[in-house]
PDB file of the backbone (N, CA, C, O) and the ligand in Angstrom, with CONECT records:
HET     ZN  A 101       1
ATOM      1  N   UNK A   1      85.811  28.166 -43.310  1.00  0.00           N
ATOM      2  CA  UNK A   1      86.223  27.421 -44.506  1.00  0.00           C
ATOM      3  C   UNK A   1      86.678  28.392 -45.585  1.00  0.00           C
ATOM      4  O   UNK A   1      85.812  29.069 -46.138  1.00  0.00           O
ATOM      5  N   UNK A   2      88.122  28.544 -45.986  1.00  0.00           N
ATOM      6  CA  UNK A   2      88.269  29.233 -46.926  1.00  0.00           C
ATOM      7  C   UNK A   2      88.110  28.367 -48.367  1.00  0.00           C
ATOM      8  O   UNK A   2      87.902  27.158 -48.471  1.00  0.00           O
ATOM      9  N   UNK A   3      88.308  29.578 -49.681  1.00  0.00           N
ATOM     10  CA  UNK A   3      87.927  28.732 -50.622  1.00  0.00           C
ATOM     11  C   UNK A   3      88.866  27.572 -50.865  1.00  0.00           C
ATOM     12  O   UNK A   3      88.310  26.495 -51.082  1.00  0.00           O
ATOM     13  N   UNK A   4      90.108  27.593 -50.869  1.00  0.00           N
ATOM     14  CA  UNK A   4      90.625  26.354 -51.237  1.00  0.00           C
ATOM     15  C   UNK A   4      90.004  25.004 -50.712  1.00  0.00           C
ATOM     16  O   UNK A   4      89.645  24.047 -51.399  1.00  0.00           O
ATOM     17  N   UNK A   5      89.950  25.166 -49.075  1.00  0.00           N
ATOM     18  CA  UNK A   5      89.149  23.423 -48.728  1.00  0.00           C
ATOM     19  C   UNK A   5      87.515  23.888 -49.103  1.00  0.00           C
ATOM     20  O   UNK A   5      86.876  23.090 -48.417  1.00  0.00           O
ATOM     21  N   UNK A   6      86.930  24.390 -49.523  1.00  0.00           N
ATOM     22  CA  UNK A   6      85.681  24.557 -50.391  1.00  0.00           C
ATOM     23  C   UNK A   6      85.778  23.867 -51.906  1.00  0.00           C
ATOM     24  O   UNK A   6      84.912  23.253 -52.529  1.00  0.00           O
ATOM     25  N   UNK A   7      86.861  24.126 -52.191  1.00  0.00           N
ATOM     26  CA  UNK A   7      86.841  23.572 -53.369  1.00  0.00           C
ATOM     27  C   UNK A   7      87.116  22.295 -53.435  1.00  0.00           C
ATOM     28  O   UNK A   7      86.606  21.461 -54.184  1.00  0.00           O
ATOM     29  N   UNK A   8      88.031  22.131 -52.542  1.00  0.00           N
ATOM     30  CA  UNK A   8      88.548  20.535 -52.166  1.00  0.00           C
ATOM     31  C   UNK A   8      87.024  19.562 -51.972  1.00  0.00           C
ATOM     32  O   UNK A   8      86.774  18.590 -52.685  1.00  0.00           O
ATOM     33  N   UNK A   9      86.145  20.050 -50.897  1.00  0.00           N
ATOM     34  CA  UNK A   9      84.567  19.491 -50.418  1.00  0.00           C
ATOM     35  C   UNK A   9      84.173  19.190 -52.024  1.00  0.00           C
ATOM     36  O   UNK A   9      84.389  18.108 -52.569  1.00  0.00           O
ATOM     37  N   UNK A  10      83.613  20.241 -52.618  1.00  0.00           N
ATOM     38  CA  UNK A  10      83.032  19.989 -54.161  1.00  0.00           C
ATOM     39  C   UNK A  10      84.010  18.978 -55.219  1.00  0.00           C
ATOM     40  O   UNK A  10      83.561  18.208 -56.068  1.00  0.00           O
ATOM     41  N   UNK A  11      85.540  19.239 -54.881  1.00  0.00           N
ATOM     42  CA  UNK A  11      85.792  18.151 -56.135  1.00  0.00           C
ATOM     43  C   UNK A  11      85.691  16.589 -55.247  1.00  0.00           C
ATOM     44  O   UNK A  11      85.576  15.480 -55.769  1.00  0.00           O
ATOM     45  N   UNK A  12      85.752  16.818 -54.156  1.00  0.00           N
ATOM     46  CA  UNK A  12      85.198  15.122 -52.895  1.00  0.00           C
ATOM     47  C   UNK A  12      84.017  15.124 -53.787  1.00  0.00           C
ATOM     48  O   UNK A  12      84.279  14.399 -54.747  1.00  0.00           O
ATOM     49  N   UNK A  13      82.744  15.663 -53.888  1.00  0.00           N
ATOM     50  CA  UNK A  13      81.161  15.396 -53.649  1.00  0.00           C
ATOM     51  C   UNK A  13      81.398  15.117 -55.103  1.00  0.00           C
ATOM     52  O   UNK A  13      81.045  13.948 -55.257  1.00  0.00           O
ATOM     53  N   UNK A  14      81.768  15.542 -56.111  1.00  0.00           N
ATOM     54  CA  UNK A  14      81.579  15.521 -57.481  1.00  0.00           C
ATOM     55  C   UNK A  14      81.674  14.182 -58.100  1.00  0.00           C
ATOM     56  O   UNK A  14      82.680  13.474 -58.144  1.00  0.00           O
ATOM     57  N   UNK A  15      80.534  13.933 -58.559  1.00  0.00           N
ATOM     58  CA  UNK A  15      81.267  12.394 -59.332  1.00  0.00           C
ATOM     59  C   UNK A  15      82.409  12.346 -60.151  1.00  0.00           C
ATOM     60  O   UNK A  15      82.475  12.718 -61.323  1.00  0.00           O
ATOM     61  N   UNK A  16      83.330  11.849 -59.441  1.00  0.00           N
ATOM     62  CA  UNK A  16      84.610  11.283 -60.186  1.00  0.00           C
ATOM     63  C   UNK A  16      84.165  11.066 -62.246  1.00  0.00           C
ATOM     64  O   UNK A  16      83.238  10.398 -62.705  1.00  0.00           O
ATOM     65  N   UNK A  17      85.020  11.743 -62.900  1.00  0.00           N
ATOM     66  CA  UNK A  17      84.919  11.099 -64.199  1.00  0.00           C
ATOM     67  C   UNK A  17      85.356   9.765 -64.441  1.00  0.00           C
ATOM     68  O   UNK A  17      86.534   9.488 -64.212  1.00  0.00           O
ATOM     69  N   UNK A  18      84.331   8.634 -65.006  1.00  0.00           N
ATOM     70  CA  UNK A  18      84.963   7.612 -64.662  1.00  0.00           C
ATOM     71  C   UNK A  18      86.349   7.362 -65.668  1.00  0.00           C
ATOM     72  O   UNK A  18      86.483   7.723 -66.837  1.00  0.00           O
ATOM     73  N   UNK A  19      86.789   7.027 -65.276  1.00  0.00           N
ATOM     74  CA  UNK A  19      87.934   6.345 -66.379  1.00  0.00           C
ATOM     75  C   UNK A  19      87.769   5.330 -67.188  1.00  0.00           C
ATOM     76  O   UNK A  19      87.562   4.203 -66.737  1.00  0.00           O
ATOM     77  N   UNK A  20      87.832   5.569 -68.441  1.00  0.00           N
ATOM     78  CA  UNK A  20      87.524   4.206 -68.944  1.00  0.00           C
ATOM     79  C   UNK A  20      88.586   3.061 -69.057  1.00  0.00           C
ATOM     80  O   UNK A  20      89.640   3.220 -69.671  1.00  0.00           O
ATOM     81  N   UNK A  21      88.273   2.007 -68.484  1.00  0.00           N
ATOM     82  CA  UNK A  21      89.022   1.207 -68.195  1.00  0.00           C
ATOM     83  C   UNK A  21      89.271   0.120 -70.061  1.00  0.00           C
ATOM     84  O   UNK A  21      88.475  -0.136 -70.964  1.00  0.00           O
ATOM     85  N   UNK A  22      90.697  -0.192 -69.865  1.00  0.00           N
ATOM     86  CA  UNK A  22      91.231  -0.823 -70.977  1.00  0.00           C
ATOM     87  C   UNK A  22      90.047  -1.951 -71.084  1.00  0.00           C
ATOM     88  O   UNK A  22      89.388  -2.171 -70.067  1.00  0.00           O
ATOM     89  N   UNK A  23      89.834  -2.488 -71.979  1.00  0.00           N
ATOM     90  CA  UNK A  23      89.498  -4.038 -72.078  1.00  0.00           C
ATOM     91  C   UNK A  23      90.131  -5.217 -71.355  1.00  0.00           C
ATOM     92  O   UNK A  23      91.232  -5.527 -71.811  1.00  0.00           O
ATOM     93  N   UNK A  24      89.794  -5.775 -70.572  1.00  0.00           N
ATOM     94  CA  UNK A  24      90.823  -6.698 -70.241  1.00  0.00           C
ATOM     95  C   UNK A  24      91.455  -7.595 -71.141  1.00  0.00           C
ATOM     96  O   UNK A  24      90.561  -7.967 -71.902  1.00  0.00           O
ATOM     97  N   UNK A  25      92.668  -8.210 -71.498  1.00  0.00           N
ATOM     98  CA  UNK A  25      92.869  -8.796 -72.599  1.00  0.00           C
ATOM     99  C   UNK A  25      92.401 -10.119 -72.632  1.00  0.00           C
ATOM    100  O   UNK A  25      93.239 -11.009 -72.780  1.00  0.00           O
ATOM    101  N   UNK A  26      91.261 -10.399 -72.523  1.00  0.00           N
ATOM    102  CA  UNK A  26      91.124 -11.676 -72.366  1.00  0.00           C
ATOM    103  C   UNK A  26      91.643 -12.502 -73.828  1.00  0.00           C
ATOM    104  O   UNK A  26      91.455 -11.701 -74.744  1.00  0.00           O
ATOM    105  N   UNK A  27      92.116 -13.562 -74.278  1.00  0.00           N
ATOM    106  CA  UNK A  27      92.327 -14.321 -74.975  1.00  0.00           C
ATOM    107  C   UNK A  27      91.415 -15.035 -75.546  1.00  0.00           C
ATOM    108  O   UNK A  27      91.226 -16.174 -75.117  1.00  0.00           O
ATOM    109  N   UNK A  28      90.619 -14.522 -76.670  1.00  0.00           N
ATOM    110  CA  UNK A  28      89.602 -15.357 -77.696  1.00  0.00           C
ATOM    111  C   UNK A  28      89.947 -16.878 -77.623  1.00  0.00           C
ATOM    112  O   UNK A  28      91.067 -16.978 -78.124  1.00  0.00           O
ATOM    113  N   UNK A  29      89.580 -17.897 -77.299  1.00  0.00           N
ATOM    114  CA  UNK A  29      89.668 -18.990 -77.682  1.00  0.00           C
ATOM    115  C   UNK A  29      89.542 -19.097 -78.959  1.00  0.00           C
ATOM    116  O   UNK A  29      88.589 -18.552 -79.517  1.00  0.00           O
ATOM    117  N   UNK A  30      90.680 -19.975 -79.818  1.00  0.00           N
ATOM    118  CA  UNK A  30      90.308 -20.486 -80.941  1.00  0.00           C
ATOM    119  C   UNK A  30      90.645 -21.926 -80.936  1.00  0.00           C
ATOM    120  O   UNK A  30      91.144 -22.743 -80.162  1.00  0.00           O
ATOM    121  N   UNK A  31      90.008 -21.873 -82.505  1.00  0.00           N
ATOM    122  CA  UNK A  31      90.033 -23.478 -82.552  1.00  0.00           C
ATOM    123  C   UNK A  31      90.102 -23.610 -84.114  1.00  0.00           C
ATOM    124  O   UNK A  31      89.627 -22.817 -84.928  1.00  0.00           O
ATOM    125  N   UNK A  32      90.807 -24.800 -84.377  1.00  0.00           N
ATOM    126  CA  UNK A  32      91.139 -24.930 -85.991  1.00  0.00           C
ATOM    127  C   UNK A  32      90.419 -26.321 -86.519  1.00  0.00           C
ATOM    128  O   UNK A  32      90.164 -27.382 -85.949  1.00  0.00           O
ATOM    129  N   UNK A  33      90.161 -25.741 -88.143  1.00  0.00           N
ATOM    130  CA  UNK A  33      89.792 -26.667 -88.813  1.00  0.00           C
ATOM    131  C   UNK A  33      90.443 -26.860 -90.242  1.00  0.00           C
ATOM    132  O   UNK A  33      90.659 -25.838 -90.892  1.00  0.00           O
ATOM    133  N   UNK A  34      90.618 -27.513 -90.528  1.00  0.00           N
ATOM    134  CA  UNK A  34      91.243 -28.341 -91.986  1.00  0.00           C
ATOM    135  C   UNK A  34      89.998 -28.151 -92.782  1.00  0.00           C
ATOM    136  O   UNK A  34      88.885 -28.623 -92.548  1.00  0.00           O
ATOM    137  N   UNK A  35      90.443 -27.237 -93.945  1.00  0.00           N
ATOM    138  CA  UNK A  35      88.936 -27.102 -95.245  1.00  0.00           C
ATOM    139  C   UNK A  35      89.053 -28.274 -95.982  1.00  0.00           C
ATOM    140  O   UNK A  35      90.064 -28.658 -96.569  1.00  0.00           O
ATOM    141  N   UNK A  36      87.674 -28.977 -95.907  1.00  0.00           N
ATOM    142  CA  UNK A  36      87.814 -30.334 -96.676  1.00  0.00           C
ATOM    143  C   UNK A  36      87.905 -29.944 -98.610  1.00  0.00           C
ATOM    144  O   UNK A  36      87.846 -30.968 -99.291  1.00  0.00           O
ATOM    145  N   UNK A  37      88.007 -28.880 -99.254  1.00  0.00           N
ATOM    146  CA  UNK A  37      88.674 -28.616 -99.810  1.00  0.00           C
ATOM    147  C   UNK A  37      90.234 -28.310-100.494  1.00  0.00           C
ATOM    148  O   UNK A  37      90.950 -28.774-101.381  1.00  0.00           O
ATOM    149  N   UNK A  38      90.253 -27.525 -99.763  1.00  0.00           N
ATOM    150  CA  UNK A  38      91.807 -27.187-100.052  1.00  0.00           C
ATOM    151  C   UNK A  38      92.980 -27.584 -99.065  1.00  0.00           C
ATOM    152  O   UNK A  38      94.107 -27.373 -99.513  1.00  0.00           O
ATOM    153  N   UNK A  39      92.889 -28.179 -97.671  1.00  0.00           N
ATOM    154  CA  UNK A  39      93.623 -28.830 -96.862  1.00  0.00           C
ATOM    155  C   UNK A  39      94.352 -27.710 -95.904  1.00  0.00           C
ATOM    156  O   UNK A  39      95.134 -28.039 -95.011  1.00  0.00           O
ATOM    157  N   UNK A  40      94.045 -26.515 -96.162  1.00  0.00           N
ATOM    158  CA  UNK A  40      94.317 -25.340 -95.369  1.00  0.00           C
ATOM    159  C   UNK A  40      93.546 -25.522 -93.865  1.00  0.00           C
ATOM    160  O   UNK A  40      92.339 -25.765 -93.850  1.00  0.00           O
ATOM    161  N   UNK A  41      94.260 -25.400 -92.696  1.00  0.00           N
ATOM    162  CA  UNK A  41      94.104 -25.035 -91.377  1.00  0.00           C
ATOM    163  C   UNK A  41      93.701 -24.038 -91.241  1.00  0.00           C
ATOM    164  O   UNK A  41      94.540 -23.142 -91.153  1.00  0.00           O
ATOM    165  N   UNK A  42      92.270 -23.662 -91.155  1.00  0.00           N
ATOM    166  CA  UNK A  42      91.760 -22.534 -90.857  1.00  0.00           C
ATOM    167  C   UNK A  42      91.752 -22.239 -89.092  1.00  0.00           C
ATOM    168  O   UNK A  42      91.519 -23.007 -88.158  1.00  0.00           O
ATOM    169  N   UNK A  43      91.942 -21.476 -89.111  1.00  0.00           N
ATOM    170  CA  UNK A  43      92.212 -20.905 -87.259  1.00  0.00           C
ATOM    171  C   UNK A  43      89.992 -20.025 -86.875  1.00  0.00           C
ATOM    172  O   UNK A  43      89.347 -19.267 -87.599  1.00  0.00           O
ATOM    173  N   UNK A  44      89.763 -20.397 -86.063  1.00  0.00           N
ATOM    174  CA  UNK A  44      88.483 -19.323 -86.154  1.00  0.00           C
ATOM    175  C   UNK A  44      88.241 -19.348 -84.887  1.00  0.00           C
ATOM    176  O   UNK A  44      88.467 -20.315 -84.160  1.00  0.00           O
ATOM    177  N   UNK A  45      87.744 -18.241 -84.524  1.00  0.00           N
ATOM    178  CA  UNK A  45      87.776 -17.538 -82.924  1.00  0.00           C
ATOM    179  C   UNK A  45      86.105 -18.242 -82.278  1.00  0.00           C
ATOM    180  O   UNK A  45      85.055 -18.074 -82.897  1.00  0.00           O
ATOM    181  N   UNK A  46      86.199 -18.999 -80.978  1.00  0.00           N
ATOM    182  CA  UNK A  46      85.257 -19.553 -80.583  1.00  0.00           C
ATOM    183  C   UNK A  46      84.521 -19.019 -79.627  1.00  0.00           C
ATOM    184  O   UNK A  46      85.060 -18.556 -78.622  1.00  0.00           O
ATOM    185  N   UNK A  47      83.322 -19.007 -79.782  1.00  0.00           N
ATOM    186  CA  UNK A  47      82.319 -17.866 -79.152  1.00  0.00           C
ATOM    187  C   UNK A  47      81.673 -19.008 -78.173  1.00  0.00           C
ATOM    188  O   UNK A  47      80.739 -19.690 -78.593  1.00  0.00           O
ATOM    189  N   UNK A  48      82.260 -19.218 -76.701  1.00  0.00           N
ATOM    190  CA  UNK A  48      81.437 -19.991 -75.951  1.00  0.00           C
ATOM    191  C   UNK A  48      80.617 -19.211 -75.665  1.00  0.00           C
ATOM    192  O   UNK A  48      80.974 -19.284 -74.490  1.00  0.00           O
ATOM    193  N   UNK A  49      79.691 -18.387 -75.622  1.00  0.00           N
ATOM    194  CA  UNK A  49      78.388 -17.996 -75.216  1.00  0.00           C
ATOM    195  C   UNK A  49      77.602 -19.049 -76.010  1.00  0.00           C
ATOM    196  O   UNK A  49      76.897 -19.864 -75.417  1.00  0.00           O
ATOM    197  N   UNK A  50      77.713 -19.040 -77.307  1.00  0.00           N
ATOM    198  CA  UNK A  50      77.095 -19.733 -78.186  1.00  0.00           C
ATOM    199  C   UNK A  50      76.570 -21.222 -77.764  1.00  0.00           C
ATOM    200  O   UNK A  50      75.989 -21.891 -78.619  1.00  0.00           O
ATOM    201  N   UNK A  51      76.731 -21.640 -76.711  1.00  0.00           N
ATOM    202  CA  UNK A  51      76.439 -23.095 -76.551  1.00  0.00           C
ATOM    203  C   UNK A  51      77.375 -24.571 -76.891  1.00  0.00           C
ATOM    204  O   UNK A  51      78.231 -24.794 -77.747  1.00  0.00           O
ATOM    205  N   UNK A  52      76.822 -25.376 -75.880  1.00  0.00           N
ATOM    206  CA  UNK A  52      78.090 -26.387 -76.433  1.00  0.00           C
ATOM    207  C   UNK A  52      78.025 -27.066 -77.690  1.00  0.00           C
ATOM    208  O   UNK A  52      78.954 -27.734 -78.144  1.00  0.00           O
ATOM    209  N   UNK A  53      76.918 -26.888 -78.250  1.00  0.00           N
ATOM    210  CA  UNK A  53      77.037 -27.487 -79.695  1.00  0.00           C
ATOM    211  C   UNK A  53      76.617 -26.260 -80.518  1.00  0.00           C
ATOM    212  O   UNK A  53      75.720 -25.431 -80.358  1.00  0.00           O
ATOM    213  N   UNK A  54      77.576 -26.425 -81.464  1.00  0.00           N
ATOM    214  CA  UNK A  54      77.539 -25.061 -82.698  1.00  0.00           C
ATOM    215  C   UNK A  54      77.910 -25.676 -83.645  1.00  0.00           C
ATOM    216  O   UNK A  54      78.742 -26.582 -83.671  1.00  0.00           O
ATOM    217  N   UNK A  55      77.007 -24.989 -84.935  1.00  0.00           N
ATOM    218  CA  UNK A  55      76.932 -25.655 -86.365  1.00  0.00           C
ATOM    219  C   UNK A  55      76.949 -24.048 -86.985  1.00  0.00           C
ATOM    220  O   UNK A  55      76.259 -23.145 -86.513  1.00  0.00           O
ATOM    221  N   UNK A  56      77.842 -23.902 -88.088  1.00  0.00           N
ATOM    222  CA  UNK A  56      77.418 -22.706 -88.712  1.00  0.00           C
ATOM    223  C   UNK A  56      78.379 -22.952 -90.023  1.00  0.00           C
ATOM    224  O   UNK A  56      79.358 -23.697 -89.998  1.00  0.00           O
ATOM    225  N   UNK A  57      78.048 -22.386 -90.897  1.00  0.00           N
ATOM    226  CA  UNK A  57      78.686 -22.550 -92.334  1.00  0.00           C
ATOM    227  C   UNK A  57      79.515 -21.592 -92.517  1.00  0.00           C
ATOM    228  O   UNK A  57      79.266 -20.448 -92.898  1.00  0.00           O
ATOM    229  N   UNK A  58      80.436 -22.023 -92.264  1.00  0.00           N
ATOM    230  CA  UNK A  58      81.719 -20.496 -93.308  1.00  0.00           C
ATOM    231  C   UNK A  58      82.485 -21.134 -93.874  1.00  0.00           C
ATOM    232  O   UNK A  58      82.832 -22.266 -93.535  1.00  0.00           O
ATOM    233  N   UNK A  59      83.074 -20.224 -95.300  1.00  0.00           N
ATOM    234  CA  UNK A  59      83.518 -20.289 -96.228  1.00  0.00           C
ATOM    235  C   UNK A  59      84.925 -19.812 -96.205  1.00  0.00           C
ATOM    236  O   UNK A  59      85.241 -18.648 -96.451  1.00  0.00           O
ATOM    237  N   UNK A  60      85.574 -20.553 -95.965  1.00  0.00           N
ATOM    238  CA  UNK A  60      87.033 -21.130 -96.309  1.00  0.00           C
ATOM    239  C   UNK A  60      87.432 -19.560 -96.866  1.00  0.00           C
ATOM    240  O   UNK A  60      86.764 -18.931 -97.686  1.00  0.00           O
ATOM    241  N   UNK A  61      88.642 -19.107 -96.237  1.00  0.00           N
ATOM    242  CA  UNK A  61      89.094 -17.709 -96.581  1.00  0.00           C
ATOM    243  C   UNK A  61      90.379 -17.697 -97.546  1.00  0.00           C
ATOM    244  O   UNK A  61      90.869 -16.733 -98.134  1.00  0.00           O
ATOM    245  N   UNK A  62      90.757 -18.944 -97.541  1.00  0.00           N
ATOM    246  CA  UNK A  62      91.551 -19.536 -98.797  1.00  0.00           C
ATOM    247  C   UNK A  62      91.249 -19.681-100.173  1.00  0.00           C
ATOM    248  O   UNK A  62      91.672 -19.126-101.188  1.00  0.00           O
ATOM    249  N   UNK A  63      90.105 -20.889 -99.875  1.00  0.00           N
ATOM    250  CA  UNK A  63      89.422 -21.311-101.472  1.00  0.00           C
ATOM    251  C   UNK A  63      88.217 -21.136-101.706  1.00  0.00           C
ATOM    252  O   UNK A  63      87.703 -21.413-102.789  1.00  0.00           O
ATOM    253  N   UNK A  64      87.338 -20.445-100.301  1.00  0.00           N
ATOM    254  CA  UNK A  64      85.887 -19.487-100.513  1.00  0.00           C
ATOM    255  C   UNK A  64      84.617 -20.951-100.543  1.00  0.00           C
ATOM    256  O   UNK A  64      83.414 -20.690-100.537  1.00  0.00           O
ATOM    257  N   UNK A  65      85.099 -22.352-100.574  1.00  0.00           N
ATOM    258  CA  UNK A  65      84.280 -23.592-100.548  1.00  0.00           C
ATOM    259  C   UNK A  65      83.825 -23.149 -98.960  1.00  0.00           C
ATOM    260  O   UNK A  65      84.409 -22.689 -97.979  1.00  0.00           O
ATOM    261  N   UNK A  66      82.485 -23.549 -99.286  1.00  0.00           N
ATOM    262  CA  UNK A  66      81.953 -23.698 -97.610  1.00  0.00           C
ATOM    263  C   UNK A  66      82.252 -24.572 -96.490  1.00  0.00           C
ATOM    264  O   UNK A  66      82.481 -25.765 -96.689  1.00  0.00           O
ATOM    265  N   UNK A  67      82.261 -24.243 -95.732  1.00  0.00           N
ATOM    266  CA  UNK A  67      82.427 -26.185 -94.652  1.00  0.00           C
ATOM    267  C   UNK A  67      81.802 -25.880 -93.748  1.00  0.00           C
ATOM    268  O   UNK A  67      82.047 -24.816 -93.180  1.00  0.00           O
ATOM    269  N   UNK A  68      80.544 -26.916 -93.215  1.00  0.00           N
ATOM    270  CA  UNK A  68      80.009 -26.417 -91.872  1.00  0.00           C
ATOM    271  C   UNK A  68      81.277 -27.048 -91.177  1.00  0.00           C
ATOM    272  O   UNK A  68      82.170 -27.858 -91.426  1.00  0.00           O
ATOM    273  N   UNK A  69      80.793 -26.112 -90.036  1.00  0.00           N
ATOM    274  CA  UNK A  69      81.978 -26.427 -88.800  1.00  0.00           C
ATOM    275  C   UNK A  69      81.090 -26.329 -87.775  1.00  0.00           C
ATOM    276  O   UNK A  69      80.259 -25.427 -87.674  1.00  0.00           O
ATOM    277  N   UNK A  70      81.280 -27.475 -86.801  1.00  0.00           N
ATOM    278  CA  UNK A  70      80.901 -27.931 -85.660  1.00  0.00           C
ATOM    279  C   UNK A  70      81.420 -27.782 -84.698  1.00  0.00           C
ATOM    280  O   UNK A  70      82.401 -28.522 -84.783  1.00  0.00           O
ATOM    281  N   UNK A  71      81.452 -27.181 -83.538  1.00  0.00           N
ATOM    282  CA  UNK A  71      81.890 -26.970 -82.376  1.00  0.00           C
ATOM    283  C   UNK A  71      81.351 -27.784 -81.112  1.00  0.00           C
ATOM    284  O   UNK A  71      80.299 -27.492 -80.542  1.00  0.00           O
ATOM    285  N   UNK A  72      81.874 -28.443 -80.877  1.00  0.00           N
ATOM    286  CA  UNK A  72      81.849 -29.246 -79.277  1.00  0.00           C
ATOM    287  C   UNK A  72      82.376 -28.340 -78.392  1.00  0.00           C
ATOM    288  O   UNK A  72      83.440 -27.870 -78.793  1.00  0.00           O
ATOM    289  N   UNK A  73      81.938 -27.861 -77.142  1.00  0.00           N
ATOM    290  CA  UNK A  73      82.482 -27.406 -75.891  1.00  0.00           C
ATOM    291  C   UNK A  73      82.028 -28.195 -75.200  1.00  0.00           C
ATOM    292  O   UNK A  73      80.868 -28.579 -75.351  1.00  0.00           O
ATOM    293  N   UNK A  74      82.867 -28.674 -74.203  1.00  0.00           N
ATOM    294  CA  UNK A  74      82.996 -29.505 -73.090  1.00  0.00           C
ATOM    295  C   UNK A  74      83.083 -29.001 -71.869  1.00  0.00           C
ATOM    296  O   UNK A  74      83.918 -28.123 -71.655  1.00  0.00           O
ATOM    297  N   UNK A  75      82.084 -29.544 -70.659  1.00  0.00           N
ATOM    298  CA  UNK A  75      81.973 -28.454 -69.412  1.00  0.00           C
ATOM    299  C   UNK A  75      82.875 -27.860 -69.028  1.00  0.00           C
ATOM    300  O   UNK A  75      82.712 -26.721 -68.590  1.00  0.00           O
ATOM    301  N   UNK A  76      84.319 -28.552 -69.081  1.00  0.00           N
ATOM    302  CA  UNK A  76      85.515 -28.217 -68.907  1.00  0.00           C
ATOM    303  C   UNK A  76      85.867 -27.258 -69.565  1.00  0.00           C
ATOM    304  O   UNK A  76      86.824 -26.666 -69.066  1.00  0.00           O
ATOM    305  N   UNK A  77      85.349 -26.698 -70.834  1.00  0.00           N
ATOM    306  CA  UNK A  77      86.292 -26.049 -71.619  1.00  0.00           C
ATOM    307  C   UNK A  77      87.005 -26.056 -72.650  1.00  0.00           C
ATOM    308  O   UNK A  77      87.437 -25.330 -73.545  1.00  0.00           O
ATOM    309  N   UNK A  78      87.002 -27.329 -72.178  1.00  0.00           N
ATOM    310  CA  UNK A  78      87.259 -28.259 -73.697  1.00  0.00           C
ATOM    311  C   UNK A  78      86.523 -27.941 -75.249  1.00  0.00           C
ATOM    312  O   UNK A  78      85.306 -28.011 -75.421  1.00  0.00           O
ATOM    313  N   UNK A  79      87.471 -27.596 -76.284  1.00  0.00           N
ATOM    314  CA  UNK A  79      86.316 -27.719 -77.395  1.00  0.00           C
ATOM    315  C   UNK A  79      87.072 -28.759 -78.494  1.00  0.00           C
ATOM    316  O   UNK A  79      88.157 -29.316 -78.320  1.00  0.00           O
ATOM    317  N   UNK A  80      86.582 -28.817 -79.152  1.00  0.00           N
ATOM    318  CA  UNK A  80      86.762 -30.062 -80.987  1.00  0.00           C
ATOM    319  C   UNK A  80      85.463 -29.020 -81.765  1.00  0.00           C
ATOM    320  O   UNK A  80      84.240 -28.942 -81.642  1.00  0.00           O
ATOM    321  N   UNK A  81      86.587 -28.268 -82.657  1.00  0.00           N
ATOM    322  CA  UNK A  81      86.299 -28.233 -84.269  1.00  0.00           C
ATOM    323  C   UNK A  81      86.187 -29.063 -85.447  1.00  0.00           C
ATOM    324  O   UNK A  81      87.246 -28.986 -86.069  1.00  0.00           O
ATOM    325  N   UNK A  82      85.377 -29.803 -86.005  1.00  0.00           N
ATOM    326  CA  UNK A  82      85.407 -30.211 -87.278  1.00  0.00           C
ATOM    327  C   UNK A  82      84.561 -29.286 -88.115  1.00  0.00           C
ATOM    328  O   UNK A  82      83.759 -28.422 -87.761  1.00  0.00           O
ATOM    329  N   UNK A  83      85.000 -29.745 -89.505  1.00  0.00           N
ATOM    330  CA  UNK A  83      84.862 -29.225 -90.424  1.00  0.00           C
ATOM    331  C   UNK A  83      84.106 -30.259 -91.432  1.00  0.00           C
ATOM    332  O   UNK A  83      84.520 -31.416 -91.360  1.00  0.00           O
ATOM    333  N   UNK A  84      83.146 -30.028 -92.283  1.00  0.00           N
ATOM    334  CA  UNK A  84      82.652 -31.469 -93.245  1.00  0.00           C
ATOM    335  C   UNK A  84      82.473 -30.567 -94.530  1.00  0.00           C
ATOM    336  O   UNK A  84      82.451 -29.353 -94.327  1.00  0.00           O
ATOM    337  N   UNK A  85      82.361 -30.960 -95.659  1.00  0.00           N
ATOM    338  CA  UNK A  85      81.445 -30.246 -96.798  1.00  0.00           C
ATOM    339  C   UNK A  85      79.990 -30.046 -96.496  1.00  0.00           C
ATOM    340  O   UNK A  85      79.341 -30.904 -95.898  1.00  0.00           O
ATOM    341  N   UNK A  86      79.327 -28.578 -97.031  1.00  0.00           N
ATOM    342  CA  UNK A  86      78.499 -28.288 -96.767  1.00  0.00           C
ATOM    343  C   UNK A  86      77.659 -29.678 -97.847  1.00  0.00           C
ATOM    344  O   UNK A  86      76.432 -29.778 -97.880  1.00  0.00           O
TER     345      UNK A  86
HETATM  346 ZN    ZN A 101      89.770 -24.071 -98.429  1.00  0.00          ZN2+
END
């Protein structure tokens, strides 16, 4: 075995550096709601881990009024955003 296929054996045995692989682009689901304030279509990115029913309060990035917003997911995939005054 000369050194070249010696070296070849060690960079085989060596753990590969992994590559870090891109993110896949997966596509955030969103889903929109109308601020029962100001009538602005808010767009907001939907976190199905979260469960099929989600309630959480955010504040309108327009006019800063709160609105809970409710999230329905449907086994399918399906979701419905509303929006109400807090
Ligand atoms: Zn608003």
């Amino acid at each position: 075995m000369d050194v070249q296929e010696l070296s070849e054996v060690l960079e085989l045995e060596s753990p590969r550096p992994r590559k870090r692989k891109r993110r896949p682009r997966t596509s955030t689901p969103e889903g929109g709601y109308v601020c029962h304030s100001c009538g602005e279509e808010i767009i907001v990115p939907i976190d199905l881990s979260q469960g099929s029913e989600q309630e959480y309060v955010e504040d309108c990035p327009v006019c800063c009024s709160p609105n809970v917003i409710t999230v329905e997911i449907e086994p399918d995939g399906q979701f419905r955003v509303d929006a109400r005054p807090e």
